[in-house]
Backbone as numpy.savetxt, mean C-alpha at the origin, in Angstrom:
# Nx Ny Nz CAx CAy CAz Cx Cy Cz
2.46 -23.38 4.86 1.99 -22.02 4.69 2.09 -21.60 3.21
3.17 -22.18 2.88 3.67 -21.69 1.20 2.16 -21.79 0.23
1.74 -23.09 0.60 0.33 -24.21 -0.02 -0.58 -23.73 0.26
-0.82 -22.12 1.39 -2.17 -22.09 1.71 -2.25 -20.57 1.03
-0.86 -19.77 0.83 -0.79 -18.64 0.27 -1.10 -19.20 -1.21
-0.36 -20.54 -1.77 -0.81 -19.97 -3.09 -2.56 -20.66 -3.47
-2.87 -21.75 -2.73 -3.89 -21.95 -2.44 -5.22 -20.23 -2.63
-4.98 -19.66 -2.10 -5.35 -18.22 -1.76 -5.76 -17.52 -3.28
-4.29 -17.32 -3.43 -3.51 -16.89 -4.92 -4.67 -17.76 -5.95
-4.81 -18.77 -6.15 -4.91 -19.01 -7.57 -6.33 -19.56 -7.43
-7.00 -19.88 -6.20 -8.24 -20.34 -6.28 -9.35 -18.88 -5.13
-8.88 -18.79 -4.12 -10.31 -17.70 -3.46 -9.94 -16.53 -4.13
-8.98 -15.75 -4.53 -9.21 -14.30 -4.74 -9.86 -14.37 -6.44
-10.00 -15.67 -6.97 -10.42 -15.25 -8.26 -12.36 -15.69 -8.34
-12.80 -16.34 -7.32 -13.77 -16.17 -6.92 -14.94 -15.26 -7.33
-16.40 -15.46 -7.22 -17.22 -14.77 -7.81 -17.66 -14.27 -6.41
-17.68 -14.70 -5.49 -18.14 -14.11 -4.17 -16.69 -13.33 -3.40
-17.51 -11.86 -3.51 -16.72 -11.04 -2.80 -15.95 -11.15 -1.41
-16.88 -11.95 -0.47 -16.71 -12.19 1.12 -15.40 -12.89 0.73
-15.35 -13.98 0.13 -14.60 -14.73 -0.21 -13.14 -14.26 -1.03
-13.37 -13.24 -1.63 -12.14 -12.59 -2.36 -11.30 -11.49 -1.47
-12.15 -10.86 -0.38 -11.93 -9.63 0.57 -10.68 -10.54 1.67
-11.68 -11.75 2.15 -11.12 -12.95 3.45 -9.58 -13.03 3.04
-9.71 -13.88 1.52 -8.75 -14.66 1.43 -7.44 -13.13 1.06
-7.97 -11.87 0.51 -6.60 -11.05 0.15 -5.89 -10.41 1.68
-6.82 -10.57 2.95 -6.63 -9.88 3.99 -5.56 -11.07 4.27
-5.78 -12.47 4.47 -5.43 -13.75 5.05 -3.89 -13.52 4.27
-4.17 -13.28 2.75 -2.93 -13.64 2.28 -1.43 -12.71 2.95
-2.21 -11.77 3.18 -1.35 -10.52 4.31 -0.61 -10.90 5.30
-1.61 -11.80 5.84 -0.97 -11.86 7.40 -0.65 -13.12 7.62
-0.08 -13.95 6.41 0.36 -15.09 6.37 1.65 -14.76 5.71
1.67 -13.47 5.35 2.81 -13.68 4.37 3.98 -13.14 5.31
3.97 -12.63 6.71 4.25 -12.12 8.02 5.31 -14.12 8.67
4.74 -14.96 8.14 5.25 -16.51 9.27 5.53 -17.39 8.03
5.32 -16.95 6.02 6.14 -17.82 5.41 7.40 -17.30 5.43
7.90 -18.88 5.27 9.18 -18.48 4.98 9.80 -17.81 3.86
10.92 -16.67 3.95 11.24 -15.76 2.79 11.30 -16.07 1.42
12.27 -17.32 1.22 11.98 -17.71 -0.53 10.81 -17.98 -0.66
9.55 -18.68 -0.09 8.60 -18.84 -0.60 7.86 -17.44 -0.64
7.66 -16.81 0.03 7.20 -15.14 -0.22 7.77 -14.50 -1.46
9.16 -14.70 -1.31 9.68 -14.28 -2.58 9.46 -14.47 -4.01
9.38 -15.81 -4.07 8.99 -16.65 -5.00 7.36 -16.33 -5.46
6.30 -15.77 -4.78 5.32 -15.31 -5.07 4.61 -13.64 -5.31
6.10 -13.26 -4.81 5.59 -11.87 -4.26 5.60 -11.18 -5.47
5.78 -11.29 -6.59 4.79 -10.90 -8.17 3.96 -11.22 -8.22
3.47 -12.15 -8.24 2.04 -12.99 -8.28 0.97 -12.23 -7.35
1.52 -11.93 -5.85 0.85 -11.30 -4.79 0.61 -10.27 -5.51
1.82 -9.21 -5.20 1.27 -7.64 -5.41 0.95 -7.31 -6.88
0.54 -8.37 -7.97 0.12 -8.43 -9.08 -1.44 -8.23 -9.09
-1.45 -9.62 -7.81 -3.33 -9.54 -7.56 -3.82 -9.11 -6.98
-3.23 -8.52 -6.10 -3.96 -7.42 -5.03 -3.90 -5.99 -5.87
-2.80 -5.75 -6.30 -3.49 -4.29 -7.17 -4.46 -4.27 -7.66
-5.08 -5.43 -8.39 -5.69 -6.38 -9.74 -7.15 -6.19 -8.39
-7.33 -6.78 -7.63 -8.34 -6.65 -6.50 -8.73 -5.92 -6.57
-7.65 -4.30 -6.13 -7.89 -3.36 -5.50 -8.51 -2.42 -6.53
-8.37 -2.82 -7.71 -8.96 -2.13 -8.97 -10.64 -2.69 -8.93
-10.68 -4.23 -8.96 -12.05 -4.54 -9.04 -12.92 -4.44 -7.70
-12.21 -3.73 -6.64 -12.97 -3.43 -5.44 -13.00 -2.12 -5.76
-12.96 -1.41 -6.34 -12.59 0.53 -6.34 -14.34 0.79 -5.57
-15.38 0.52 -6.17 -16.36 1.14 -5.55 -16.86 0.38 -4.43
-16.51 -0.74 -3.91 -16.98 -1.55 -2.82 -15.90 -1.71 -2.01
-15.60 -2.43 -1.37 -14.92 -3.12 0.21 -13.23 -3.14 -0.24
-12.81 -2.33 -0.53 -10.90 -2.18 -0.63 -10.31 -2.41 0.84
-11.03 -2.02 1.93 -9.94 -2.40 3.57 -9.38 -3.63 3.40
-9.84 -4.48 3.14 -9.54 -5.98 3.52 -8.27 -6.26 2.40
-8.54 -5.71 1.28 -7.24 -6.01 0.46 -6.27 -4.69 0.14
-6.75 -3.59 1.20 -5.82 -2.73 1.39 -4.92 -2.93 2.56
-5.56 -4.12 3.92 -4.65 -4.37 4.63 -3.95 -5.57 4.47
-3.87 -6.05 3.46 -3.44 -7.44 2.80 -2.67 -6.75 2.31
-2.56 -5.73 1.32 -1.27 -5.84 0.33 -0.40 -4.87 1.64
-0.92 -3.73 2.64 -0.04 -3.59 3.34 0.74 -4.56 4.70
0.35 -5.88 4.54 0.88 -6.74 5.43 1.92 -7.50 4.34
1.73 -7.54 3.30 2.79 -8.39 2.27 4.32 -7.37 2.35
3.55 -5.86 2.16 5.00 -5.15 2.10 5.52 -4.75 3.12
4.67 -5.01 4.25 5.69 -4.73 5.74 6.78 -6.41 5.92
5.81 -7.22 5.55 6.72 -8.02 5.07 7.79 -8.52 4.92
7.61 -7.93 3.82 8.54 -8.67 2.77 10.17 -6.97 2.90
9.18 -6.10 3.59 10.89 -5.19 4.06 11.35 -5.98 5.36
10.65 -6.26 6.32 10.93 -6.89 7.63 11.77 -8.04 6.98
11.40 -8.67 6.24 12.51 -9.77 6.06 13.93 -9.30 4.86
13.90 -8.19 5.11 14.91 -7.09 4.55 15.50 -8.16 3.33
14.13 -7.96 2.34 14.29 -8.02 1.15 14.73 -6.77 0.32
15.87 -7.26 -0.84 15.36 -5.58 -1.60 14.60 -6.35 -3.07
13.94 -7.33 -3.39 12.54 -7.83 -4.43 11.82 -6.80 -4.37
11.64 -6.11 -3.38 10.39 -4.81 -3.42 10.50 -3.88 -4.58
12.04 -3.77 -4.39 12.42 -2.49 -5.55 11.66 -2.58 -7.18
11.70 -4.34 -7.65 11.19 -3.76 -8.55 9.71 -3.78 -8.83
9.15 -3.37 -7.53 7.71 -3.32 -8.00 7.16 -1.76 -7.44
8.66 -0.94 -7.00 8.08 -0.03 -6.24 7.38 0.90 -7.25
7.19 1.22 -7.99 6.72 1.88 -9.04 5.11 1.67 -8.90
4.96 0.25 -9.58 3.68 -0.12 -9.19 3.31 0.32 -7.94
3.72 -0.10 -6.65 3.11 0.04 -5.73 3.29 1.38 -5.11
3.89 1.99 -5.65 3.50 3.84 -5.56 2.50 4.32 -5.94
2.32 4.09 -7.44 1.57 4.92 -8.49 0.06 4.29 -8.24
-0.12 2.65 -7.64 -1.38 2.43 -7.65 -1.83 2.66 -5.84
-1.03 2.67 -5.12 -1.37 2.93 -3.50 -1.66 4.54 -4.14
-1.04 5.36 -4.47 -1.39 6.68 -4.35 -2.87 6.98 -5.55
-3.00 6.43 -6.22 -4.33 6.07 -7.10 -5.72 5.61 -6.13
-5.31 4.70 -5.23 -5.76 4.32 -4.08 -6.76 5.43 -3.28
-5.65 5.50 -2.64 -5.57 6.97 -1.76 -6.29 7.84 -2.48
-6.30 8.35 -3.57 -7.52 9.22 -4.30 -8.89 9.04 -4.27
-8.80 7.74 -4.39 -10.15 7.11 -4.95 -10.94 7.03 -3.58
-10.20 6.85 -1.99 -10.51 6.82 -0.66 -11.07 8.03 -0.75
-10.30 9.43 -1.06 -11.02 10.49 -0.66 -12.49 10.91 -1.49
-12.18 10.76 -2.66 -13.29 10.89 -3.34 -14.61 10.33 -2.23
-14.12 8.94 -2.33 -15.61 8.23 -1.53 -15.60 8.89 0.02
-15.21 9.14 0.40 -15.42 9.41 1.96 -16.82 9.54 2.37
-17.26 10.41 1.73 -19.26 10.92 1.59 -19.95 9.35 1.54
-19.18 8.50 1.05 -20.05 7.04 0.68 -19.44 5.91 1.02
-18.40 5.97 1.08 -17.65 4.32 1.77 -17.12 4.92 3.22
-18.29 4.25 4.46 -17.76 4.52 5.62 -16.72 4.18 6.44
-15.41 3.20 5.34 -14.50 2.04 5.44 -13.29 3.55 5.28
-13.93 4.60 4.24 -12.85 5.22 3.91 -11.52 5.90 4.65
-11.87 6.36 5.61 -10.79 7.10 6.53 -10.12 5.58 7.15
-10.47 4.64 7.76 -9.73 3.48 8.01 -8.77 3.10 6.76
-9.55 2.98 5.67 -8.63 2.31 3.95 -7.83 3.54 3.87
-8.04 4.70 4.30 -6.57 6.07 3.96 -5.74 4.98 4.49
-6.18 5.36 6.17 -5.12 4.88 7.10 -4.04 4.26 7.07
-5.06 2.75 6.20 -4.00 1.31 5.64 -2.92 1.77 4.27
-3.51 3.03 3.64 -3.00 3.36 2.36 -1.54 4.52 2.92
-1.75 4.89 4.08 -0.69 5.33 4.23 0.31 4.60 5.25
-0.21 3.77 5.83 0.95 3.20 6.64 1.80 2.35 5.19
0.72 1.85 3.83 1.95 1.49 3.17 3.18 1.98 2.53
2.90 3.40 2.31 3.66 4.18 2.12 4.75 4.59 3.33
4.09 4.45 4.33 4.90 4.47 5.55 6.29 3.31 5.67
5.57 1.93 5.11 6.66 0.85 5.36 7.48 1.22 4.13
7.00 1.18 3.42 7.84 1.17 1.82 8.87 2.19 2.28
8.65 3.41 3.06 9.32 4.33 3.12 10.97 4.20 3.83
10.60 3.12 5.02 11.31 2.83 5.84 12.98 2.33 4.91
12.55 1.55 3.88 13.61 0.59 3.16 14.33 1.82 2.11
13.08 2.60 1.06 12.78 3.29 -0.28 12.34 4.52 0.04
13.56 5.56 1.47 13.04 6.71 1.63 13.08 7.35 0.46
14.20 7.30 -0.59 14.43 8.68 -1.33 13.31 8.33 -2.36
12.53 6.97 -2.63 11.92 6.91 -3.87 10.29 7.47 -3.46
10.47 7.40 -2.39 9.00 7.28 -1.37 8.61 9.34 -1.78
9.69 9.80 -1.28 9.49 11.29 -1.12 10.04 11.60 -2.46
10.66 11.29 -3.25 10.61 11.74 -4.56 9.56 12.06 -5.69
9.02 10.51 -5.32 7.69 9.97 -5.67 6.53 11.00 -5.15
6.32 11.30 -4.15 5.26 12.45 -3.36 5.61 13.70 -3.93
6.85 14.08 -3.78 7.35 15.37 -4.04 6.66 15.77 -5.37
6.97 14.35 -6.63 6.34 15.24 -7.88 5.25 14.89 -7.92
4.50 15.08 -7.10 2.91 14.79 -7.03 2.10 15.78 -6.62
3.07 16.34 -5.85 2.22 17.80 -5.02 1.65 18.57 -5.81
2.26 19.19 -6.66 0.97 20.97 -7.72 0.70 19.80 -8.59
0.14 19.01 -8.87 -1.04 18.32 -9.37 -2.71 18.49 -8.59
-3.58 17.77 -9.67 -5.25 18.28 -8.91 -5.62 18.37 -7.56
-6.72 18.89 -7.48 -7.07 18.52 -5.84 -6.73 17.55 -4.62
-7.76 16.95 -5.54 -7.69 15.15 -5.18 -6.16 14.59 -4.91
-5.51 14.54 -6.02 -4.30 14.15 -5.68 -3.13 14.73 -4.78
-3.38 15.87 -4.97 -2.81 16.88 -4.13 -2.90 16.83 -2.62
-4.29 16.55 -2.20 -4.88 16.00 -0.91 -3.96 14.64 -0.38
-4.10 13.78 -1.34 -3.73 12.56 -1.19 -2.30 12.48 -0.95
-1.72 13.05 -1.76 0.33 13.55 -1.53 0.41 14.18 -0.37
-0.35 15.16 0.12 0.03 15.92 1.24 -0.40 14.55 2.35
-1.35 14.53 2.53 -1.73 13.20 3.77 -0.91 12.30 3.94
-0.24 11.90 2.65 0.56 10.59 2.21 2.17 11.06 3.38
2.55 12.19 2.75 3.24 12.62 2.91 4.01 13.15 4.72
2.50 13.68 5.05 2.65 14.19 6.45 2.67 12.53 7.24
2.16 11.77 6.99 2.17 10.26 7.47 3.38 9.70 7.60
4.04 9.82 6.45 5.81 9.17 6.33 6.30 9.91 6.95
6.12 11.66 7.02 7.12 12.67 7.87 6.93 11.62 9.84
5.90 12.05 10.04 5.50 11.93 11.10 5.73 10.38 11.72
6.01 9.13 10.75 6.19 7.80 11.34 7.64 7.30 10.88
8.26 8.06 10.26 9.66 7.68 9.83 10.60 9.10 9.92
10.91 9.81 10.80 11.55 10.62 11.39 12.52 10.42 11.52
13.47 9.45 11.66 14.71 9.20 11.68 15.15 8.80 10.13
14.04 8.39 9.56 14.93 8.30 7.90 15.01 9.82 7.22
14.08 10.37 8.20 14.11 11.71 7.43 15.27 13.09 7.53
15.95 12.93 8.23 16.84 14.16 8.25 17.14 14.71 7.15
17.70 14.46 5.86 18.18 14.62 5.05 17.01 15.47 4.11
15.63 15.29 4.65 15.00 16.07 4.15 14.27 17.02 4.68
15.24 17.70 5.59 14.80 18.62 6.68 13.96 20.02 5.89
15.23 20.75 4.72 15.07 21.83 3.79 13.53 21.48 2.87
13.00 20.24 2.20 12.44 20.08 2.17 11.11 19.80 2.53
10.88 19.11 3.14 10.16 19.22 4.30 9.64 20.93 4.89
10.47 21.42 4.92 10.31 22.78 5.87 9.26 23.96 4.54
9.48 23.53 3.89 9.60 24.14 2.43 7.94 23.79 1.99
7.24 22.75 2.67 6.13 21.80 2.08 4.91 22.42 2.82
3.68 22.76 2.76 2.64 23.14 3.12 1.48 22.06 3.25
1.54 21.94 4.73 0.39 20.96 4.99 -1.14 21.56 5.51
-1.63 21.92 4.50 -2.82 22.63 4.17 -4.05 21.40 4.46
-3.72 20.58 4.35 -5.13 19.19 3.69 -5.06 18.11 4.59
């Protein structure tokens, strides 16, 4: 499995045919679910390096497939109660919630979009599970920012309230305090 992830990694996602770059970032997802942990580990820069890297050169075309790829790497790679995540949580905040913008914008034109939210918030959902306080910290100073983003924090947000409820107590006052307008 190790041979077919990096197989993936260094030869289909760099590909000139899209079908072929979409396949192999979804595949790399749900393979990365039955390798074994050091070898995940051992790649999992490389991964969530190229799938951001994807998810940038898909912005106006087909993001589901490598939006449910990079969220199968980080359900992952917490399921195998790694803490490697930590140091990429940054990245994978600031560009899932970049994400998530760019979904709403298109909605009028990518009919993938409300499904690619979906995938964009269950990752925030897993991340949340391991990285509650960075997860809602992270949202929190996002809220009185623009529309768009603003939209995107609140959705983001009501998603983690609503699927991680037991990590949440501690942010009851908060929470109570938050206006889900969007």
């Amino acid at each position: 499995m190790h041979a077919a992830i990096k197989w993936c990694l260094n030869e289909n996602l760099q590909v000139r045919n899209q079908k072929i770059r979409l396949v192999a970032a979804e595949a790399i997802g749900y393979m990365s679910h039955i390798i074994e942990t050091e070898h995940l580990l051992a790649l999992l820069t490389k991964i969530i390096t190229d799938m951001v890297a994807l998810m940038k050169k898909e912005a106006r075309e087909d993001q589901l497939p490598v939006t449910i790829g990079l969220q199968n790497v980080v359900a992952a790679t917490i399921r195998k109660n790694s803490p490697a995540l930590q140091e990429h949580l940054n990245v994978l905040l600031t560009n899932t919630h970049q994400f998530m913008i760019n979904s709403i914008k298109m909605e009028s034109t990518y009919t993938k979009s409300e499904q690619n939210q979906l995938e964009l918030m269950k990752t925030f959902e897993v991340i949340a599970i391991e990285y509650t306080d960075q997860v809602i910290t992270f949202l929190q100073k996002l809220i009185e920012t623009k529309e768009a983003s603003r939209i995107a924090t609140l959705r983001a947000l009501r998603h983690v309230i609503v699927h991680n409820s037991a990590q949440l107590h501690s942010y009851k006052e908060l929470i109570g305090k938050l206006q889900f307008n969007n």
